[in-house]
N, C-alpha and C positions, 0 to 999 in steps of 0.2 A: 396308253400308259399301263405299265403292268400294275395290276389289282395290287400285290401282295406290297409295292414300293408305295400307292395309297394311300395304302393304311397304315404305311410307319411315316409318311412326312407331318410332321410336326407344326399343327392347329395355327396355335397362337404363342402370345406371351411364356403363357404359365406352361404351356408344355413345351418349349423353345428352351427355359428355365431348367426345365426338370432332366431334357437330356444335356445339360452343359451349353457353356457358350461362351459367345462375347456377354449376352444380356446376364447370364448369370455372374460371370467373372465381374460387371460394372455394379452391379448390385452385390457383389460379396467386397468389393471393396467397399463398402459405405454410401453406393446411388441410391439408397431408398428401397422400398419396395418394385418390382418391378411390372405390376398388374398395372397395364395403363398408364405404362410407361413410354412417352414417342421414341419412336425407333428411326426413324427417318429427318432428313433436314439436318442434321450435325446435332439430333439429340434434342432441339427445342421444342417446348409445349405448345406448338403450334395449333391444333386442335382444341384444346382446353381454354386459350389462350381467345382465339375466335368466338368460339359458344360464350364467352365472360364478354367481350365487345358486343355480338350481339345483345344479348339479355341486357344491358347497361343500356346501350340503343335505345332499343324497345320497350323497355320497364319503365325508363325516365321519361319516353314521350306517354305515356300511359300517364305517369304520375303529373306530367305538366297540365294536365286538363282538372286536375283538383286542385293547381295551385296557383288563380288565379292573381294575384301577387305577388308571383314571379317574372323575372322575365321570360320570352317566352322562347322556345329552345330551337333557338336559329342554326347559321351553318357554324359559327363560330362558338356555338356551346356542343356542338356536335364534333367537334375537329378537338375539342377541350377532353372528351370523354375519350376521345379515339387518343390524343395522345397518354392517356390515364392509362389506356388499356396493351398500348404498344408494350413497357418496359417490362408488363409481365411476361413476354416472352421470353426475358433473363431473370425471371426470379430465382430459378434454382443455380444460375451460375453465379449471379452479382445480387443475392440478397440484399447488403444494403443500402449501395447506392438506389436499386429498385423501388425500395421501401419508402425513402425518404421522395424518390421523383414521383410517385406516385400518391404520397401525400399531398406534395405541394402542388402538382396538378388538381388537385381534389380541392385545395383550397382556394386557388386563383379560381376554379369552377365555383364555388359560393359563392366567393368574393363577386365574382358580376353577377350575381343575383338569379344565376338560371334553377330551376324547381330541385328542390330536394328527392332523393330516390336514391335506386338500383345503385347508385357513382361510390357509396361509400362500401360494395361489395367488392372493387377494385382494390378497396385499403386494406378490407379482411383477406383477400388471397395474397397481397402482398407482404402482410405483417406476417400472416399463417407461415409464409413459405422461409423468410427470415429465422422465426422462434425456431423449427422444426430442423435448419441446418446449422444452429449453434448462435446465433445473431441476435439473441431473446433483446439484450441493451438496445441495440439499433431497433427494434422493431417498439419498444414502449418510448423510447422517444420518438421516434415517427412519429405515432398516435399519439403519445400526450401532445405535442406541440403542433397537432390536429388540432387536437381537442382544446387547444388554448388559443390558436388561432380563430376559431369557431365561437368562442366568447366572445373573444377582442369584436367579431365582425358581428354579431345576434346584439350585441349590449352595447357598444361603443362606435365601432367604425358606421355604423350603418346611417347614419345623418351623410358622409360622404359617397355611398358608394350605391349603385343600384339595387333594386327597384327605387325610383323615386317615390320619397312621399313616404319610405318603407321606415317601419317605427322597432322598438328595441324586443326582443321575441321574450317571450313570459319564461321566465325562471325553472318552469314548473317540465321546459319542455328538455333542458337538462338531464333529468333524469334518466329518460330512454335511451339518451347520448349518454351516459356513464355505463348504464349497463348495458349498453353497446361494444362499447369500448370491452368493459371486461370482460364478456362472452368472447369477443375475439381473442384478447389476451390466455380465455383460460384455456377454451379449442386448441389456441396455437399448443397449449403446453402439456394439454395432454397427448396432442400429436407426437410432439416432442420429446415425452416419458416414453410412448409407445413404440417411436423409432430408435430408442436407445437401447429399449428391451430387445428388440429383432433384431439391434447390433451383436447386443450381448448371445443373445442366443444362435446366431449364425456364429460367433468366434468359437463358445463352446464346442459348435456341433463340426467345426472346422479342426479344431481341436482336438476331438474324440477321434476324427478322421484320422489325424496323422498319428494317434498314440496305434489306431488300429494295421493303419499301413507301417507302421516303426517294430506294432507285433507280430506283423505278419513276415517281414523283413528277417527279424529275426528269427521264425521258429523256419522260415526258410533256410537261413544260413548256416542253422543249430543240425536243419537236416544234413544237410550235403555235406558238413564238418562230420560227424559222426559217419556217412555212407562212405565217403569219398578215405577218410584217414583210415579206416581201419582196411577197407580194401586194397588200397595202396600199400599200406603195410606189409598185407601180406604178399603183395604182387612181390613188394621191393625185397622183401627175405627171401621167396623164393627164385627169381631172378640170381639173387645171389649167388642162393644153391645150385642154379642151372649153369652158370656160368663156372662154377669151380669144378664141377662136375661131369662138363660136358664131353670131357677126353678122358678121366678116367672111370667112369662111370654112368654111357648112356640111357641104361634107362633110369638113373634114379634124376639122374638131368629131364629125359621125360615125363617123369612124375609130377617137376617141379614144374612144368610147362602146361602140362593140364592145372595143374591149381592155380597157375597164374590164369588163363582160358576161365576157369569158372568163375574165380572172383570176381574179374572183372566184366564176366556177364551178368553177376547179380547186383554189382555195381551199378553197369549201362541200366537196368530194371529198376533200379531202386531210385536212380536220378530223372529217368525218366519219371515216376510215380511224381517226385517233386516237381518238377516242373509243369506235368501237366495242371498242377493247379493256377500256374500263374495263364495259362492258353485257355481253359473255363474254370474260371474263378465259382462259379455260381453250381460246379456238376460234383456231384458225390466221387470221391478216388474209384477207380475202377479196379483197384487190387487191395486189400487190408492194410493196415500200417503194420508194419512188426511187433510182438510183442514174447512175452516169455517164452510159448511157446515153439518158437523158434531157436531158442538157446542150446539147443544140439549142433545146429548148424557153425552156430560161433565155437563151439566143443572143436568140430572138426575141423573148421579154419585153422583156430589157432593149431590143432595138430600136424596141421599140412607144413606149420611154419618152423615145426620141431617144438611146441610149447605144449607140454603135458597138463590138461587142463579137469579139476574132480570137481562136482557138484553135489551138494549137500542141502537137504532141504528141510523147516521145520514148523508146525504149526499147516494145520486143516489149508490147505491147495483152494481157494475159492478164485469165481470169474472177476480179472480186474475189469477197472472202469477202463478205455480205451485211452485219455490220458497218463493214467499210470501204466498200464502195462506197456505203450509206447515209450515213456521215460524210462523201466525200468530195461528194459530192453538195452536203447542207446547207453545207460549207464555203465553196464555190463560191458557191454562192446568197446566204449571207450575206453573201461577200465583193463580190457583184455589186450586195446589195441597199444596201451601205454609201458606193457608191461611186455612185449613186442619188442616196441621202439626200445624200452630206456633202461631195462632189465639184464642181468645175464642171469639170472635164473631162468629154467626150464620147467619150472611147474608153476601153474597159478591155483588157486582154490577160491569156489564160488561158494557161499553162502545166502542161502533165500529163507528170511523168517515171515512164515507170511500170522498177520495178526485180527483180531477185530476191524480194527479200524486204522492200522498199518501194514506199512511192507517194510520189512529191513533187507538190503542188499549188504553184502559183507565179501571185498576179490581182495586179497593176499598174495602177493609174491615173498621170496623169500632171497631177492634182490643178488649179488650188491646195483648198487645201478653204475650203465655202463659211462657214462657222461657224454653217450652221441645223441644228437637230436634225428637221427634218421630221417631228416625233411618234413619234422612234425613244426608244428604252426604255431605251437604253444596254447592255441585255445581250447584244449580239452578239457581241463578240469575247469576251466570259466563256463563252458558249454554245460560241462555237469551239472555245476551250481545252479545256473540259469532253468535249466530243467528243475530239477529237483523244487527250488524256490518259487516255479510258477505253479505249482502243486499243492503250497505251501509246507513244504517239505526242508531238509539238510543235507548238506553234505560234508563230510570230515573226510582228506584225505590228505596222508603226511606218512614219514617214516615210523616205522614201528621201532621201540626202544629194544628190544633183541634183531635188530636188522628186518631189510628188507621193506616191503612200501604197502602201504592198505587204503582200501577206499573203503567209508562205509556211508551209506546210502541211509536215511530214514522217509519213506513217503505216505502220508496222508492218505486214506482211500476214502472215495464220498460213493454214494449209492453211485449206480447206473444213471445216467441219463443227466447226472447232476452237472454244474457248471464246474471247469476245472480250474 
């Protein structure tokens, strides 16, 4: 076998858990913890289940030789414990019936007078297993009406039933038996608090999971909206131009044919960056994400597309953090590609206020608008907002009261390195 396949098969339990599974999948539904959990047999404690038969066994023949006024532990006290011990093989499917057969086995075993021992440890894993899967009621009557059977037979029944000769048991031995009793009761329940926390704590952390695949989801979709709309845009205006163009004016039909050619290789480049995170989730992008810097490039698109575009800039130019200068980017580009789409004006104007501890973006047309949707999706200025607001940032954008359309941008900047 090859060394290197080894070393990834997967131990046991907990590391069987930790790469996914069935076992984790029955455990995140609500099976318990899964360390020493049976895996085999349709699921039953069969293991645990054994070693508890044993020690019952062997513990009570131990104890029969100190209780010399007992009966003494024949095959039918032994067939008595074994039945005690059978039912916890369904404790965790059928808690209560379990609970209570395994009482009343427990007491038909005193009832014929065989030695006291190990037998009432059959009643704690039974009651344990009850409290722990929500059964608390069924498991303290189990045990109380143990433990009142266990009177009736020490104080009252014991004139009819064996040992002969056997006399009423001192008051005094009660006590061990009550705090018997409670120690089980209290074990069961802090079991019980303890499995509830690991529920609670697996929802949250199940929870957190899908808020992060639902973020992840979307700053994917936030990309390819933003890569894909505005490249298209300008594919579709110059197409346009090619095709009206293409008999009376070849080369300016050629022009339009190369800048469709480019776009949509920086396009293919740019969908490609997104996607490769979904193929190694776990590896650093292999190209930078965009960012202001690059706002020349959106200069000359939109030029390519006949849209006269000026840039104005104000306040000290510093390095952004990689989430804003990403947003501020797409903002831009959206706001250029809208103006593309849904514009008959011919000139846009960029404004960049950069500040202490803001960025203001400010893109202006000077409209009217044309009322075509050019094959736009409508989630551009949703996507803006979405950006901008994971930033904890604004976005305003609406018709300007002397005509025409404005987006203006305000984004939050945090040191470097900080959370966005």
């Amino acid at each position: 076998m090859d060394a290197g396949m080894h070393k990834e098969r997967p131990r046991g339990p907990r590391e069987r858990w930790e790469r996914g599974g069935p076992l984790r999948e029955r455990w995140e539904r609500g099976g318990g913890p899964p360390w020493g959990r049976e895996e085999r047999g349709g699921g039953l404690p069969w293991r645990s289940t054994a070693l508890i038969a044993v020690l019952v066994m062997v513990g009570t023949g131990f104890s029969a030789r100190n209780q010399p006024g007992r009966e003494a532990l024949d095959a039918v006290g032994r067939i008595l414990l074994l039945l005690g011990a059978v039912p916890l093989l369904f404790r965790h499917r059928r808690p209560v019936p379990v609970v209570f057969a395994v009482a009343a086995v427990t007491l038909g075993y005193v009832a014929a007078g065989y030695p006291y021992g190990p037998v009432f440890v059959m009643v704690a894993v039974a009651c344990f297993a009850a409290v722990v899967h929500g059964h608390r009621t069924a498991a303290w009557w189990a045990i109380g009406l143990l433990w009142a059977g266990h009177l009736l037979l020490a104080h009252w029944l014991y004139r009819w039933l064996p040992p002969p000769g056997d006399g009423p048991a001192p008051w005094g031995q009660e006590l061990p038996s009550a705090a018997f009793v409670v120690a089980v009761l209290a074990a069961s329940e802090v079991a019980r608090v303890r499995r509830e926390q690991w529920a609670q704590q697996r929802a949250e952390r199940a929870a957190a999971e899908r808020r992060r695949a639902d973020e992840e989801r979307l700053r994917i979709a936030r990309e390819l909206h933003d890569v894909l709309a505005h490249s298209i845009s300008v594919i579709n205006v110059q197409a346009g131009v090619g095709l009206a163009l293409l008999d009376s004016d070849p080369e300016q039909a050629r022009t339009a044919l190369t800048t469709i050619k480019a776009a949509s290789k920086e396009a293919l480049g740019e969908v490609r960056q997104v996607l490769a995170t979904l193929r190694t989730p776990g590896d650093a992008p292999r190209a930078p994400a965009p960012g202001l810097d690059r706002l020349p490039e959106l200069v000359e698109q939109a030029a390519a597309t006949g849209l006269t575009v000026t840039v104005s800039t104000s306040g000290a130019p510093a390095a952004l953090p990689p989430g804003a200068d990403l947003a501020a980017f797409r903002i831009v580009q959206e706001a250029l590609t809208n103006v593309v789409r849904h514009s008959g004006s011919r000139t846009a104007r960029v404004r960049i206020g950069h500040g202490p501890a803001r960025l203001e973006l400010t893109v202006d047309d000077d409209g009217p608008a044309t009322g075509t949707e050019a094959g736009g999706s409508g989630n551009g200025l949703a996507g803006m907002r979405e950006r901008a607001a994971a930033l904890g940032g604004t976005i305003e954008a609406g018709a300007r009261p002397d005509g025409g359309f404005r987006v203006h941008a305000v984004l939050p900047l945090r040191p470097e390195g900080s959370a966005p």
